[in-house]
N, C-alpha and C positions, 0 to 999 in steps of 0.2 A: 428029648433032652437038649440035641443040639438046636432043635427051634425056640426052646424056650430062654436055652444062654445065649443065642444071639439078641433075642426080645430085650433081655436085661441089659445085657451090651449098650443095647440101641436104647434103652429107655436112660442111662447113667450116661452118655454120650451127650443126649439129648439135654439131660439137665443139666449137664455141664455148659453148655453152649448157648440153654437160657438164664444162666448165672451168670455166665459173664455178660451178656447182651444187657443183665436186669443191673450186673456192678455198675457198667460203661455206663446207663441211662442214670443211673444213681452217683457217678462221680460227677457226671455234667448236670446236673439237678443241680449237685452241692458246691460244684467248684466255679459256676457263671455269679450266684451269688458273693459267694465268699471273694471273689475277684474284684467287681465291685465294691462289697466293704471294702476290701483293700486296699481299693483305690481311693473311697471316701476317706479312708482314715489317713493315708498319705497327703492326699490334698487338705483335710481339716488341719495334720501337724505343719507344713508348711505354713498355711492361713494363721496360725497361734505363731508360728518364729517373727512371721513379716509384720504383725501384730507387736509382739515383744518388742522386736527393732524400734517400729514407729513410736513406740511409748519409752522406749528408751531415749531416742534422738530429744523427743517432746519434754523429758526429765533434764536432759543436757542445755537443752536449749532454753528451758525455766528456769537453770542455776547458769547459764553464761548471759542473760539479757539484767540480771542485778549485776553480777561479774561485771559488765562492759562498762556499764554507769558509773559505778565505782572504779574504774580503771578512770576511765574518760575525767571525773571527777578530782580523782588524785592525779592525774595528770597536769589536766588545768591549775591546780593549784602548786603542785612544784615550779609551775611556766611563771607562776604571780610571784609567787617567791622569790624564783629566780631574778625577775624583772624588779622587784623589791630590795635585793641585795646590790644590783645593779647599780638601782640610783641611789641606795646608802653608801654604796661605794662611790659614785661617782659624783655624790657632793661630799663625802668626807673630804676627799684627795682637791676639790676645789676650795672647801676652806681652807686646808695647808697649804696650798697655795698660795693664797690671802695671803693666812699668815706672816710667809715669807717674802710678801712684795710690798 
């Protein structure tokens, strides 16, 4: 009797100890992969922000280059205006001049 409950002992011992040998081989089976992904899918969401950014900047910079034109544009032409109003001013004031000499 007592050789046969050490037997058992020793055989529920035993498969304890190729359970865990057999978990350990089976969590590093599963967990070099899954790391990996891991790391694929961190590095692919990064690649889609720096992506996003770049098509954003590209969107800003396709509504600021009519933007400029049109600045540049209404610019120039308040400078004419201006220069415009200038010399109606500055021959008004030389006809009353005239006038008065």
């Amino acid at each position: 009797y007592l050789t046969w409950k050490s037997e058992v002992q020793e055989l529920k011992r035993l498969q304890r100890a190729a359970n865990k040998v057999l978990n350990h081989f089976c969590v590093l089976a599963v967990s070099v992969p899954f790391s990996t992904w891991k790391d694929g899918v961190s590095e692919n969401k990064r690649l889609q922000r720096a992506a996003a950014k770049i098509m954003k900047r590209w969107q800003f910079l396709a509504m600021a280059v009519p933007f400029s034109s049109w600045h540049a544009n209404t610019s120039a032409l308040c400078r004419r205006r201006s220069v415009l109003d200038k010399m109606a001013h500055s021959m008004t004031n030389f006809l009353i001049y005239k006038a008065f000499m």
